[in-house]
C-alpha positions, -999 to 999 in steps of 0.1 A, spaced: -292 -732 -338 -315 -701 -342 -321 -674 -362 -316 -641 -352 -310 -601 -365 -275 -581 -362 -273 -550 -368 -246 -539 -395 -230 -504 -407 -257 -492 -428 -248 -494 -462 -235 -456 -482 -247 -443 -448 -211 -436 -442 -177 -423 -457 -158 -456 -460 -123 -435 -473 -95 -443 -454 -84 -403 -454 -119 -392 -439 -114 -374 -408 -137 -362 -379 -169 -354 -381 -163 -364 -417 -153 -399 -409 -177 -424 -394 -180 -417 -354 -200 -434 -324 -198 -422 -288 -187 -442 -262 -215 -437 -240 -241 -455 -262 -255 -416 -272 -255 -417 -306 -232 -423 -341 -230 -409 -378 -244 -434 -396 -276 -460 -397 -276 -491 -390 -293 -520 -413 -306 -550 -397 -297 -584 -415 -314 -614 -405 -286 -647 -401 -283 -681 -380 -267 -681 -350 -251 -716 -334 -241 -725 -302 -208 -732 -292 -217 -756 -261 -201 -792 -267 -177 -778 -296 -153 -754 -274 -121 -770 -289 -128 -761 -324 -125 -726 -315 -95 -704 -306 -85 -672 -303 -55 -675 -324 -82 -698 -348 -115 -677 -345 -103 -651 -326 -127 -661 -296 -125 -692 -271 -146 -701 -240 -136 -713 -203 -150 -724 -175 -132 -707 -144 -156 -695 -114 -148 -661 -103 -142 -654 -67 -163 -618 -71 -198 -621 -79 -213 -592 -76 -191 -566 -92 -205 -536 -75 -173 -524 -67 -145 -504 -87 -116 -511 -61 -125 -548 -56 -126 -553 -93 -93 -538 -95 -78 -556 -66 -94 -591 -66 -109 -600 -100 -82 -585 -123 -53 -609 -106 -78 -635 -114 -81 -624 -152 -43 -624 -157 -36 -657 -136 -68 -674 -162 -51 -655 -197 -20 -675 -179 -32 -705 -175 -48 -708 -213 -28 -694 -236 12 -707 -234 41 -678 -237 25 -646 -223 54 -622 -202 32 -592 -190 -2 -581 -190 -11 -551 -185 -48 -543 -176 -57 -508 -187 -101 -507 -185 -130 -531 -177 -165 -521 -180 -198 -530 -160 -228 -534 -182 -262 -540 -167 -298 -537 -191 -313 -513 -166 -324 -478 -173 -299 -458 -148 -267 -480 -160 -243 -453 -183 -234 -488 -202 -259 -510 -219 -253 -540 -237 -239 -530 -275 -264 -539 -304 -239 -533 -332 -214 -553 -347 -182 -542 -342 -143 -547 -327 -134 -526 -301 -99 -513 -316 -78 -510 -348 -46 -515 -352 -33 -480 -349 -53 -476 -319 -35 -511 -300 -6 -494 -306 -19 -461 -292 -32 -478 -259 4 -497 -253 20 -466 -253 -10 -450 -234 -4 -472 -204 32 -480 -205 61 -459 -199 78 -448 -231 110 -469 -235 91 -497 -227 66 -492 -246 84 -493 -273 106 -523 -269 74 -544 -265 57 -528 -297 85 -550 -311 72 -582 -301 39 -597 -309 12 -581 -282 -25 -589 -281 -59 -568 -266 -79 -595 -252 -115 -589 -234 -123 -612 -206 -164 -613 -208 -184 -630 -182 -219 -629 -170 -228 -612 -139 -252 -627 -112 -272 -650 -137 -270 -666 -167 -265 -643 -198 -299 -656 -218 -312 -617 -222 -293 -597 -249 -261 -627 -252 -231 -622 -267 -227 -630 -301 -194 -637 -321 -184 -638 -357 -158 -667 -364 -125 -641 -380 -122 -673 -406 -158 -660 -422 -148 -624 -424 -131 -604 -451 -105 -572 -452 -129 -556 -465 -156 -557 -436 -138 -535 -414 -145 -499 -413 -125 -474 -392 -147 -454 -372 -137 -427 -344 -149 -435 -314 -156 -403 -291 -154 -395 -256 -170 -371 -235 -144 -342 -228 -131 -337 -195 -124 -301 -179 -91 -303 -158 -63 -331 -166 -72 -365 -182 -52 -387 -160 -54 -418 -188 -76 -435 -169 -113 -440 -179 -126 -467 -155 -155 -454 -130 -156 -423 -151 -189 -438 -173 -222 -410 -173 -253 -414 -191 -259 -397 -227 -267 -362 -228 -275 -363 -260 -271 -374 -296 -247 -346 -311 -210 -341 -310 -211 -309 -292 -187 -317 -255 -176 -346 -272 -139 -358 -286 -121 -387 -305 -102 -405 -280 -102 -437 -298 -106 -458 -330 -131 -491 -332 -139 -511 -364 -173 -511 -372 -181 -541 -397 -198 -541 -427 -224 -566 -438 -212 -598 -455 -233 -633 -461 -201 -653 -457 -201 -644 -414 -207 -672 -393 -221 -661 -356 -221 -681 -328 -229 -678 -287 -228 -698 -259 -263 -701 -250 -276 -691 -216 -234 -682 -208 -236 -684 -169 -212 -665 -141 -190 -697 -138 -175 -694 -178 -154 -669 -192 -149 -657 -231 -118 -644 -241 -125 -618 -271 -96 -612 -290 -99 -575 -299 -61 -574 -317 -30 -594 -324 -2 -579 -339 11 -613 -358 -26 -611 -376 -29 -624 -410 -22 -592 -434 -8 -575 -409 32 -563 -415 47 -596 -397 18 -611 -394 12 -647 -392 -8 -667 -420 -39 -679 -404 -41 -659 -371 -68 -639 -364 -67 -598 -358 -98 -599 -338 -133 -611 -335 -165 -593 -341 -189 -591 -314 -224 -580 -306 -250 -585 -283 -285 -592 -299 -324 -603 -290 -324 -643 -288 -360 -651 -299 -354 -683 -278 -348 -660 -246 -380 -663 -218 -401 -633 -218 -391 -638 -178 -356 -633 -180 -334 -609 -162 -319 -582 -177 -283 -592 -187 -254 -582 -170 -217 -585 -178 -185 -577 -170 -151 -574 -200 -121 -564 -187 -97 -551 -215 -62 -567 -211 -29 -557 -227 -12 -593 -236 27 -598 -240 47 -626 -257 79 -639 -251 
């Protein structure tokens, strides 16, 4: 176990009312260039997950960790993530979690902790969708009938995180067990995207840019995260110095959630994530490098 700082939505630095629109409503861009609101820094343990993997799952926790060897390693290249990693993703979701009939795979995103990389690890706590924005990104990337006819069933956003090169020890990913966490924690907030002259083909992979800036100005909602309150009761964990060879599944949303309409008692919506400064990390370690690819899961 160590001790380490998170960084929280600030406290009444935001308009928590579910009505609040944009700007009014709490916003961050996508590109790492700036939000609405502070955030506070809250100091908590943090435990590691090596040699107690089976007391976590994603339907338990909302997280879960595998060890699966990727045939890529470098990830330097859009088209060979697309055609050689993703198969690989959907053929490990397969393998480890019984009852999936489709995936769809609509994003992934490259991060690297070097200055000219458009995405840097994320020091915020946070889930990457809410519930109204699942349901927008299944209609986003399937065609309409379809769409629609699945939106019946239960469906899932899953991120598939792995290291990239080295082992994760710089900036790890931390993860907040969805058992700890409260209704109240989550916070919508608009999440904005740089706009695009021409026609937006749906399609935001390859498309990252560095900041420009910190205002709003060229700038659009295109989606809606949760950014999470502060609460005592969280319980973070990691899997310390995560290496290329093991996967985490990062349940983002699950439409049988507990509290959700059909939802399932016990099941998690989604896990809260962050990465943050390990005080046990060597001063000579590399700068982290990742790689989540954001999957669409399907149920029977």
């Amino acid at each position: 176990m160590t001790t380490a700082t998170f960084k929280y939505l600030g406290p009444k630095t935001y308009d928590p009312s579910p009505s609040a629109v944009f700007p009014t409503k709490p916003w961050t861009k996508v590109d790492g260039g700036g939000h609405s609101f502070t955030l506070a820094d809250y100091t908590r343990p943090v435990l590691n997950l090596r040699g107690q993997e089976s007391s976590f799952h994603t339907d338990l926790s909302g997280f879960s960790v595998h060890h699966s060897p990727a045939t890529e390693k470098e990830f330097t290249s859009d088209a060979t993530i697309r055609s050689s990693y993703y198969p690989e993703v959907e053929a490990l979701l397969c393998s480890k979690l019984p009852g999936i009939k489709k995936i769809v795979i609509f994003d992934h995103t490259v991060r690297r902790r070097q200055k000219d990389s458009p995405r840097q690890p994320v020091q915020q706590v946070h889930i990457d969708q809410t519930p109204n924005a699942a349901a927008v990104r299944v209609r986003r990337h399937l065609p309409a009938e379809e769409a629609e006819d699945l939106l019946k069933g239960r469906y899932q956003i899953i991120n598939v995180w792995r290291p990239i090169g080295h082992a994760a020890s710089d900036f790890p990913l931390a993860v907040v067990d969805w058992r700890t966490m409260a209704p109240t924690d989550l916070i919508n907030v608009d999440l904005l995207y740089p706009k695009r002259d021409g026609q937006d083909d749906g399609d935001d992979r390859g498309k990252e840019a560095l900041p420009t800036g910190t205002g709003i100005e060229g700038y659009e909602p295109r989606g809606e995260t949760y950014g999470i309150a502060p609460n005592e009761s969280h319980k973070f964990y990691y899997y310390k110095d995560m290496t290329p060879d093991e996967a985490m599944f990062l349940k983002i949303f699950d439409s049988k959630g507990q509290g959700l309409p059909g939802g399932r008692e016990g099941v998690a919506i989604g896990s809260a994530h962050t990465a943050f400064v390990d005080p046990d990390t060597p001063k000579e370690a590399k700068g982290r490098q990742s790689i989540e690819v954001r999957c669409l899961v399907f149920y029977e």
